[in-house]
N, C-alpha and C positions, 0 to 999 in steps of 0.2 A: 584194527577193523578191516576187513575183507573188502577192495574196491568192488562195489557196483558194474553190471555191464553198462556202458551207458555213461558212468560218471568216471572223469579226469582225476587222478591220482591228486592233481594238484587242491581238488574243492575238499578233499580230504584232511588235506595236510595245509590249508590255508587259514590259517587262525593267530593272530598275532599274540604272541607270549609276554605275559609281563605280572609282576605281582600282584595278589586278589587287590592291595587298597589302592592302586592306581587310578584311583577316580580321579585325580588331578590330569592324566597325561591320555585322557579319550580323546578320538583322534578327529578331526574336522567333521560334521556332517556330510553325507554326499551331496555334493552339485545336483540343482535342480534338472541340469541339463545333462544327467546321466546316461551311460550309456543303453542301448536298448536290448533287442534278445541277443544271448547268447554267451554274454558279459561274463567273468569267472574273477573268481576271490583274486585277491593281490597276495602278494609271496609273503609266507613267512615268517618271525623271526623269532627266538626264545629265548624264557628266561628261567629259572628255577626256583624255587621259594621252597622254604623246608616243607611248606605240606605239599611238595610237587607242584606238576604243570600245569598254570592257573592260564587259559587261554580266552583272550578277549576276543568280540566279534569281528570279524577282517574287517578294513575299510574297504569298502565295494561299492562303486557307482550304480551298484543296482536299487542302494536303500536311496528313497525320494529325503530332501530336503533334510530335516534333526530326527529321522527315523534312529540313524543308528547311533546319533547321541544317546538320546534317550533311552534307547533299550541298552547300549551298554552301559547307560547311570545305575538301570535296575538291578542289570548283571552284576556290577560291584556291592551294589547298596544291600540285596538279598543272598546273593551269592556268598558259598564257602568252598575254598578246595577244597580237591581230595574227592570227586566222579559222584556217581550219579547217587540223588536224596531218593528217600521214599517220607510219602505227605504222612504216612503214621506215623513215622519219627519228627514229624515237626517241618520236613522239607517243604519248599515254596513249589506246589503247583502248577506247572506250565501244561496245557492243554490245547494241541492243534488239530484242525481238520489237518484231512491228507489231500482230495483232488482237489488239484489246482489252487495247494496253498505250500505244500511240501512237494508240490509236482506241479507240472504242466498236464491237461487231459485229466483222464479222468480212467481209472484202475477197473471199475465195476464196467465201466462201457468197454475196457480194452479185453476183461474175463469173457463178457458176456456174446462180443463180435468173435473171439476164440471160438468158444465152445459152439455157437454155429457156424462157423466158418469150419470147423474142423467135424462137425457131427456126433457131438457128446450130450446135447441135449436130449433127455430120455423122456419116452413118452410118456405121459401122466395116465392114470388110469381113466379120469375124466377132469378137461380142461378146467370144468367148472368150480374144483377143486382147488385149483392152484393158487388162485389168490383169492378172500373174500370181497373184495371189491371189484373182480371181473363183471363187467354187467353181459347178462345172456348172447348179448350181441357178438360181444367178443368173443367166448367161451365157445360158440356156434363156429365162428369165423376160424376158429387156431382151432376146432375139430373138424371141420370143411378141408381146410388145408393141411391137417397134418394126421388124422386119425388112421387112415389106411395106409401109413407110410409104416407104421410098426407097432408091434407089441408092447402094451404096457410095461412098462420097465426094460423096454429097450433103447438103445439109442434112435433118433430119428434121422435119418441122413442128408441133413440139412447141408452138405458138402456136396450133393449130387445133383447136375440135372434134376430128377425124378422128387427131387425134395425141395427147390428152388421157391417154389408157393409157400411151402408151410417156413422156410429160411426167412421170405418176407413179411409174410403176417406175425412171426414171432418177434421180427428188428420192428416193424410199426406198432405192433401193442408196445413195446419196451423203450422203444427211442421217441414216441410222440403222443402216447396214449390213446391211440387210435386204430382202429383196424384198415384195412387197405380200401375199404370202401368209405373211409371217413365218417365209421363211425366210432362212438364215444367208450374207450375202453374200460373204465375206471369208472366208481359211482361207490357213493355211503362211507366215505371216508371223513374222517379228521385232520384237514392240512395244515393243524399245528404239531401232527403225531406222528401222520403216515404221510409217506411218499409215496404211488400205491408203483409207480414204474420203477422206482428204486428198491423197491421190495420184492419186486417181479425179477429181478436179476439174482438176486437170493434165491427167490424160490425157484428159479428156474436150475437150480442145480440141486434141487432132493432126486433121492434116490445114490447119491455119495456119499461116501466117507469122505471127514475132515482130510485126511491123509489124502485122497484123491483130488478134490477141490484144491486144495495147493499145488500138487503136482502138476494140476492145470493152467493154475495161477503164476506160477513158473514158467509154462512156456509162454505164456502170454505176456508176462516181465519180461523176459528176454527178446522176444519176436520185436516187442514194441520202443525197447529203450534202443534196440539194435537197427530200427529203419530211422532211415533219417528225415531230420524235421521236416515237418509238413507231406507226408506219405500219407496218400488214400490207400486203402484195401478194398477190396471186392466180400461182400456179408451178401447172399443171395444174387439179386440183381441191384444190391444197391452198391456205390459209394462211400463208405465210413473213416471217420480219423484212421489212422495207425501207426501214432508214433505216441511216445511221452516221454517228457526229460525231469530229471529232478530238478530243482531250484536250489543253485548251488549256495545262494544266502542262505535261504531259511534252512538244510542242512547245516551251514557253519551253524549258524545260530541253536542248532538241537543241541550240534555238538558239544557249544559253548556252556552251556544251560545244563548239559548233565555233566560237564568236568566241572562246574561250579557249583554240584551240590542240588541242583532241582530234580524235582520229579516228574520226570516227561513223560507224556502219554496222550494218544491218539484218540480221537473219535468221532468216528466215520459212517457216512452214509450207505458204504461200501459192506458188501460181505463179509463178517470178519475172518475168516477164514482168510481169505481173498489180502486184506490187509496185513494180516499176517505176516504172508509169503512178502509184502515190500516193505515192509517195517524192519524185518529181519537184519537187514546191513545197517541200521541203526542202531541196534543192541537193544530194542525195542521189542518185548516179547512178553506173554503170560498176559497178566493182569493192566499191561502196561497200553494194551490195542484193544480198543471198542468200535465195534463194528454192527451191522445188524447181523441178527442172530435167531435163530428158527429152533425147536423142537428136534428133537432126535427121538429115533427108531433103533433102539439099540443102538448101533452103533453107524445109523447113515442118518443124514439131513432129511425132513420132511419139509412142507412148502407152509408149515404152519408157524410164526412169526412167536418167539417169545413177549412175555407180558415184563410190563414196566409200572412202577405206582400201581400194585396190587391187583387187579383183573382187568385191566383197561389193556387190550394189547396194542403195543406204540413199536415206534423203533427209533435209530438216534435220526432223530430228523427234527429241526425247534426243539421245541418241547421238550420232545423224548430223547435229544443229545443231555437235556438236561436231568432229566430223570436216571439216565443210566449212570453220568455222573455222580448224582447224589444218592442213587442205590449201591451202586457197588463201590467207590470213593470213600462217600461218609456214614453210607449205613442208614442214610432217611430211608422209609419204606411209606408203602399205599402213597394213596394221592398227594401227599406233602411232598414228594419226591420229584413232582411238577413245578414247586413253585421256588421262588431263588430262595438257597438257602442261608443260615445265618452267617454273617461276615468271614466267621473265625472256619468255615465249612465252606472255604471257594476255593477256588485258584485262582493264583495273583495273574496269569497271564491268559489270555486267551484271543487264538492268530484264526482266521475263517476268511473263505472269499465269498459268500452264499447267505441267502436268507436263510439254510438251512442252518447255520452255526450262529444265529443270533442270540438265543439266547444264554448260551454258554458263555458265549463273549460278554453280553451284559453284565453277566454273574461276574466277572473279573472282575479281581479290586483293584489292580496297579496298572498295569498296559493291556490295549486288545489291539490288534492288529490286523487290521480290513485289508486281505487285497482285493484290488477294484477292478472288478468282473462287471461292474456296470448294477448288480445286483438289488432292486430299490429298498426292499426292509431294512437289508445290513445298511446301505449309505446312506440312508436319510439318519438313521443314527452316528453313522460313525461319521458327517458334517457335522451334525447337530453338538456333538461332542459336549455334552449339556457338563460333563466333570472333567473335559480338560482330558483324561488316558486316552483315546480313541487315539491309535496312528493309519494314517490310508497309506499305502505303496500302491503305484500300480504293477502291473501282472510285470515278473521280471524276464518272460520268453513274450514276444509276439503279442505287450498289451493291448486294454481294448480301447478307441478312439473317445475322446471327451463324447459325451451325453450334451447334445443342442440344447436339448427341453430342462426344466428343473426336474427332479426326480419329485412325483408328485406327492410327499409326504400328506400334509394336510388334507387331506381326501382320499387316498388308495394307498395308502404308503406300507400298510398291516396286513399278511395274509391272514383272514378269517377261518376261523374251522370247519366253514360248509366250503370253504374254495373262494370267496369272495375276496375283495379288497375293502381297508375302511380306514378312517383317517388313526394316525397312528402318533401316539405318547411316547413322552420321555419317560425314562426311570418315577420322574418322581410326578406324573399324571398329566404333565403339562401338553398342549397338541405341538407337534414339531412343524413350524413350516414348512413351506416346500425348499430344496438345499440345490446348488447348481453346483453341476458337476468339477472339481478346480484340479485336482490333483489326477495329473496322465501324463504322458509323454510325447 
């Protein structure tokens, strides 16, 4: 496998080798008191078994407490040599987000500050167009600032002086949901289905080819694995992250997970295109990355969002991480495709840091894996751990500090479909209390 720019030859080659039934000889949990950002795999060492190279998860202080017990119990207990399963032959599916679960930051924010920082965002013919959830305000405000900068289906030159207004009003519809006068940029949505600013970074590259959107995505992989940590950039006149690192655990752990036979695969809130292009040094490809996904014009992107559960248009966000799973995974189709599916029809694993990957992770039958981004849907569940699978790590670059307050389960704990908060059930309907935050660094 091709080193990453960005990634240490050694997070590659760090997986300790030993026969698939070595469930006996797993290796100590990691110390509570582990280390913090920037920590890399421990060396090392092989063994060989006739179905070949059966490699367990490194011991790494980055896993919190019997994190990597437990997941290397799974790894033997499901696991079979001999590389990567597909879930139609029977293989155990493992299903991860990608930002800020398989990385640090966040992929669609590092595309999205590219392609204005660099002037590849093309003008739309009318703003109001480009998302259905723009409310007029907005759609006014990003044609105020950016409609005399170019021709429809041009680039707008958001890299210049002269394009600096529409540079900003395009990073505040997108980074806050708001336009630069504070007001409200998004309205009439479902926020267990749409994300409507995460979807706003998708659409904001119609008028490409898949082929080109990668190409982009590319230099933005490299621009941003390539600055070093904690690097701002300049996006208009703002300020923005500019760096991302991979999480050198949860790579081992892909790694481990497809030499032993499972069926890994992504699903993201992120462009899939976009995702693509960093799944790639994975071995991660085709069918195997879910991303959000828009309409085609022949052969370029429009800003118009593919349908999930038969005419509802969604995308992988809650819900709709759920849906796309069991549409294109298992084959449920129309609205069934929302709801968890049958046992024999999950994946046994599912890793998220986000209220967006909640209910994909729920669907998991054996382990899910919260890292804690502080996020309240996902931790009020993954405390409440009502069957015992739920594992929290915190963030392994730069986590984020204990949570004072309880996370207010029992009263706000659930995003509603209008944008609300309400109090929020277990699996099997019960109210979750409120959970205090225990597991951080």
């Amino acid at each position: 496998m091709d080193v990453r720019p960005g990634l240490t030859a050694l997070t590659l080659t760090a997986v300790l080798l030993a026969g698939c039934g070595g469930g006996g000889n797993q290796a100590d949990p990691a110390p509570t008191s582990a280390a913090t950002a920037g920590s890399t795999t421990t060396a090392a060492t092989t063994s060989t078994t006739g179905a070949g190279d059966c490699p367990d998860l490194a011991v790494d202080p980055g896993w919190y407490g019997d994190n990597h017990q437990r997941l290397s119990e799974m790894l033997t207990r499901l696991g079979t040599c001999g590389g990567a399963g597909d879930v139609a032959s029977g293989a155990p599916l493992a299903l991860f987000d990608w930002d800020n679960t398989v990385v640090k930051n966040d992929i669609g924010d590092a595309t999205t500050y590219w392609m204005i920082a660099n002037g590849k965002v093309l003008q739309p013919a009318d703003w109001a167009t480009v998302s259905t959830w723009l409310t007029p305000e907005a759609a006014q405000a990003l044609t105020t600032a950016c409609g005399a900068l170019a021709e429809p289906g041009q680039p707008l030159p958001t890299d210049t002086p002269a394009g600096m207004a529409c540079a900003d009003e395009i990073l505040e519809v997108y980074s806050d949901g708001e336009t630069t006068a504070d007001l409200k940029a998004f309205a009439g949505y479902n926020a267990r289905r749409i994300e409507p600013q995460y979807a706003f970074a998708a659409q904001l590259l119609a008028g490409y080819t898949d082929a080109e959107v990668m190409d982009f995505a590319r230099q933005a992989r490299d621009q941003n694995l390539n600055a070093p940590e904690g690097t701002q950039q300049q996006v208009g006149s703002e300020d923005v992250t500019g760096w991302v690192r991979h999480y050198d655990q949860v790579t081992d752990l892909i790694q481990v997970m497809q030499a032993r036979g499972f069926d890994v695969r992504i699903v993201s809130a992120s462009s899939e295109p976009v995702v693509r292009v960093w799944a790639e040094s994975l071995g991660l490809e085709g069918d195997k990355v879910m991303g959000v996904t828009v309409v085609h014009d022949g052969d370029r992107l429009t800003s118009t969002l593919t349908a999930c559960g038969g005419d509802e248009t969604s995308m992988t966000y809650i819900e709709g991480k759920r849906c796309r799973v069991n549409e294109q995974i298992f084959g449920i189709t129309g609205p069934a495709a929302f709801d968890p599916a049958p046992e024999d029809k999950r994946a046994v694993f599912g890793a998220g840091d986000s209220d967006t990957d909640v209910s994909f992770m729920i669907d998991a039958t054996e382990l899910r894996l919260a890292i804690n981004r502080n996020k309240t849907e996902l931790m009020c569940h993954a405390y409440d751990n009502e069957d015992g699978k739920w594992l929290i790590n915190p963030m392994f670059i730069d986590p984020e500090d204990q949570e004072d307050d309880p996370y207010p389960c029992s009263t706000a704990g659930e995003i509603l479909p209008d944008g609300g908060k309400g109090p929020l059930k277990d699996i099997a309907g019960n109210l979750i209390e409120d959970q205090q935050d225990t597991v951080h660094r």
